[in-house]
N, C-alpha and C positions, 0 to 999 in steps of 0.2 A: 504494500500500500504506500503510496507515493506522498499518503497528507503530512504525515511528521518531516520526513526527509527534507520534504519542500520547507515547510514551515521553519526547520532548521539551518538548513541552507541558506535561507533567506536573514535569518535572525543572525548568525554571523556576519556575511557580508554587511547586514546595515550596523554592526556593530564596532569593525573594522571602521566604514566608514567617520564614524562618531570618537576614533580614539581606541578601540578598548579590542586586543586579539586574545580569541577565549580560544583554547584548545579543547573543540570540540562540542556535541552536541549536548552530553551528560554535564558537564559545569556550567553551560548555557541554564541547562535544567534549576540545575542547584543554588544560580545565582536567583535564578526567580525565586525562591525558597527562603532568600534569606531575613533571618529577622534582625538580625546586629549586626554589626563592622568595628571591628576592632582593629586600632590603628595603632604602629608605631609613631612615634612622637619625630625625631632627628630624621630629616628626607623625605619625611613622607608629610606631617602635617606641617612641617617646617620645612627651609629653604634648603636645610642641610650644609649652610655654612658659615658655622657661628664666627664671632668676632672677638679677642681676648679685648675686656673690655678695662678690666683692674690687674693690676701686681700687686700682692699684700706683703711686707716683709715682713718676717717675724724673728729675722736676724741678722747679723751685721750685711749681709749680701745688699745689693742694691736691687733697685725694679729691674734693668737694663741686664744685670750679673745671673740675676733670677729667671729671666727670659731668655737669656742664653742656654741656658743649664736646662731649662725643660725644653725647646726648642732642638737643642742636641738630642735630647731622650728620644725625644718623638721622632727624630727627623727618620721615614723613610717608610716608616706608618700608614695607611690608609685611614686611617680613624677622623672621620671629621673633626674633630678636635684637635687631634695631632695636627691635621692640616693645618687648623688654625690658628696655632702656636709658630707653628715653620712662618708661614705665612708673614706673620706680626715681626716676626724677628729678622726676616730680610727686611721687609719696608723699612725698619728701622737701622738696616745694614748693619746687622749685627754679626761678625766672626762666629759662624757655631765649631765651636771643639769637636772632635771623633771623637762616638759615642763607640763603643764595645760590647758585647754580651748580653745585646737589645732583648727583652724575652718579656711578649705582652702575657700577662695575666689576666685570664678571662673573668668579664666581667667587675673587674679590680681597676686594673692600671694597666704599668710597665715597668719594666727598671731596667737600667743600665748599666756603667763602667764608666769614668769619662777622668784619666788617668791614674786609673787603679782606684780612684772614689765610686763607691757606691750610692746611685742616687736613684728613687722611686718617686713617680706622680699615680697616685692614689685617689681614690674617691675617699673624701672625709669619713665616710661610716667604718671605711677599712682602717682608718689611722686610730691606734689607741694612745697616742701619746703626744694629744692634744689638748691646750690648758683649757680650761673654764672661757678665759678670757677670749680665746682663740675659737674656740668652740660657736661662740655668739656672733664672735667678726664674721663666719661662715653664713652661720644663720641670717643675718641680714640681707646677704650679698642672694641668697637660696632665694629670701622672702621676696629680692625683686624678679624671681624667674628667670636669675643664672645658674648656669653650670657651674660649681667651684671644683679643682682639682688643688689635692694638696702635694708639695714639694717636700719629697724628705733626701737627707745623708746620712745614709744608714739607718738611725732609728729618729732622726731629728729632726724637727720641724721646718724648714725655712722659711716658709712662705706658702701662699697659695695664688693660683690664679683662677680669674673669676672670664667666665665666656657667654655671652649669649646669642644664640640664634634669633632667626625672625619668621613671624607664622608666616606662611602662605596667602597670598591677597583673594584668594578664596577659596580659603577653607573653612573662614563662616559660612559664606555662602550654601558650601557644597553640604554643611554637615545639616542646615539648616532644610534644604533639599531631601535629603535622605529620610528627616523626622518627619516630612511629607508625607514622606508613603508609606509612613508606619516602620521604619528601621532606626533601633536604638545605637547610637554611636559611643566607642568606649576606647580608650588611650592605655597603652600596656609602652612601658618605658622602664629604663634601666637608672633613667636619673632620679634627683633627690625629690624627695614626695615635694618637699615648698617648690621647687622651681616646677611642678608637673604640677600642682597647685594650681600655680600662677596662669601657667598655657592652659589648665583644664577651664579657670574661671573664663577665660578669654572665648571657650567654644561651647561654654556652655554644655559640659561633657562631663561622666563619668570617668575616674581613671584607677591606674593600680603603678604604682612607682617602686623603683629602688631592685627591678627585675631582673635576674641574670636572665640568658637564652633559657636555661632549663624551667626557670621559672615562669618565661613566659608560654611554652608549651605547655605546662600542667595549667594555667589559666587557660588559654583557649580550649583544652581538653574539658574543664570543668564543665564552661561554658556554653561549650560544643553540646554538652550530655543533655542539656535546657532545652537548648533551639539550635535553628540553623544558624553559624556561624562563619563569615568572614574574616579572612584577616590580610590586610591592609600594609606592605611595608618594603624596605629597599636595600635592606643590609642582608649581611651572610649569616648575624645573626637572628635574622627574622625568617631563615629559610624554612628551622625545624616547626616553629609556630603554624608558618603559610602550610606545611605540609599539615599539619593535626587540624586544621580548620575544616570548615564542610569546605571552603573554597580560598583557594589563595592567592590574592591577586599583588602584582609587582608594580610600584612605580616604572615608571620610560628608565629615567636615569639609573633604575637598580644593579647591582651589583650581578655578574651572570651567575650566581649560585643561585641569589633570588627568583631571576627572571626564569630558571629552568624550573626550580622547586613549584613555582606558581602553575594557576590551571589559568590565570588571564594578566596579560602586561596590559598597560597603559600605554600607548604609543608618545603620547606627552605627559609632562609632570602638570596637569590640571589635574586637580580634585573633582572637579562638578561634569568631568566624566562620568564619576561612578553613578549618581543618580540616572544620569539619561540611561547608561546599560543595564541600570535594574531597573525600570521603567520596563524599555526595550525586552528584556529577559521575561517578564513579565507580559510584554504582548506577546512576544513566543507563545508561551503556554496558551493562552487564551485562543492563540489563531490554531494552537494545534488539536486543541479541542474543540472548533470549530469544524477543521477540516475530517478529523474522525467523525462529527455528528452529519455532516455532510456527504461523507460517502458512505457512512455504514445506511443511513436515511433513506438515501437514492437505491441502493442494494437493495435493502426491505422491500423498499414500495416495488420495485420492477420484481422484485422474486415471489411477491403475492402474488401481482396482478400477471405476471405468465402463468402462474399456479392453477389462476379462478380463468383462466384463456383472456384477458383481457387484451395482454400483448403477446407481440410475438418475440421468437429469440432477438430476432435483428435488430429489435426497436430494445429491447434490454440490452445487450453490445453496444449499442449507441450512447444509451444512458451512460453505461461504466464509463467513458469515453469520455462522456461529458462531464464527468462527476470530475474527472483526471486531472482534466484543462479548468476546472471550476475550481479545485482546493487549491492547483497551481494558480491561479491568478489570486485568488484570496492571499495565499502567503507572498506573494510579489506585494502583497500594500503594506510591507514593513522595510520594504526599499524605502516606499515612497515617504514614510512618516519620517517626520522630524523631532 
């Protein structure tokens, strides 16, 4: 029977068209299905390329001494934040020293060598051997919805540096869209709860902060066991989540781990994609349900009425025929829609 296939076939290409490549007719399915979206936070609802915006000292080193020193750590990193540290430290033409014995720690940091000195950049939760006073400087820098990483030598505190990103110019838009049609939106992030706070207030979202990968797996998995679930993201570590979700779609700009792990890329990094292809996904089903009600219909009635002699075979061959070119042109108006 030709009504799904068509209806299918059709429901891709106008999906293609719109931004969005779904691998296949079953995640087309699924995307209609979905009640949540759960979104990575860095690349995906954000630009993905934050800005070091403070240097804290908390010891004799200077701002310029401090940025050198983490700038070395990171350098050679893909971590958007590393990036953003390298970044900050050329503008400012700064000599970075050889770093040695780079080794990220998942979920944590990194730490290096940088002439037989031992130095780590840490997310604050990881550091136990930070004062009261130090503690609070953090906390502020968190409360305005930055990233802070802190700088250690060996077990010592030096300093931290504070980074923030910028939301997407529409991704209130798009989140707002989504609550349209009935799909609840949710932020799974690896940063500090205040600075996921801060972005969650801004979209008017639910969120879950301070997340390694594994922990963001066992969330979507929860969440999964509810409803149908989405998940939404562009890193390597969003790969294992994209796969536990009912459906995992890849920003444009994701990383290729992402973009294979996924059942649908984005062809650009727009958010208010996602709404028109579950829209879209959603008149799939409907046209395919139309087209099954249409040919099994026309079947019925010609297989009675040859039954009671009303017709004959030729004129039911004709019917089927007609019924063929009737769900094919039905599912051709998801070209046509915008």
């Amino acid at each position: 029977m030709i009504s799904t296939p068509a209806a299918i076939t059709s429901g891709l290409a106008a999906a293609a068209r719109q931004g969005a490549l779904i691998k296949g007719g079953a995640a087309l399915e699924r995307l209609s299905r979905i009640q949540t979206m759960a979104f990575d936070k860095t690349g995906t609802l954000t630009l993905g390329k934050p800005q070091v915006t403070e240097v804290d000292c908390f010891s004799a080193l200077d701002e310029q001494e401090m940025l050198r020193i983490a700038a070395a750590v990171e350098q050679g990193s893909s971590h958007p934040l590393a990036i953003a540290m390298v970044r900050e430290a050329e503008q400012r033409q700064l000599t970075l020293p050889h770093a040695q014995q780079q080794q990220a720690l998942a979920g944590s940091g990194i730490r290096a060598q940088i002439d037989g000195v031992a130095y780590q950049l840490l997310a604050p939760r990881d550091v136990t051997t930070l004062t009261a006073d130090q503690q609070q400087a953090i906390a502020q820098r968190e409360a305005q919805g930055k990233t802070v990483v802190v700088l250690l030598q060996d077990e010592t505190v030096l300093g931290t540096l504070a980074l923030q990103d910028q939301l997407r110019a529409e991704a209130v838009t798009a989140l707002a869209q989504l609550k349209a049609l009935g799909i609840n939106s949710l932020m799974l992030t690896g940063d500090n709860p205040r600075a996921a706070a801060s972005m969650a207030a801004k979209l008017s979202i639910d969120y879950r902060a301070g997340l390694l990968p594994a922990d963001k797996v066992e969330a979507v998995r929860q969440l999964g066991e509810q409803q149908s679930l989405a998940m939404v993201g562009d890193g390597i570590n969003d790969a294992p989540a994209m796969k536990a979700a009912t459906i995992g779609i890849a920003m444009g700009s994701g990383t290729d781990v992402a973009l294979e792990a996924a059942d649908a890329a984005l062809t650009q990094n727009q958010l208010t994609i996602l709404p028109r292809t579950v829209a879209l996904a959603r008149r799939t089903r409907a046209i395919i349900r139309q087209n099954i009600a249409i040919a099994l219909g026309l079947k019925g009635i010609f297989l009675v009425t040859t039954l009671l002699g009303f017709t004959g075979l030729w004129l039911a061959v004709l019917a089927d025929s007609g019924a063929t070119a009737l769900v094919t042109a039905n599912a051709l108006r998801l070209l046509r829609q915008r």
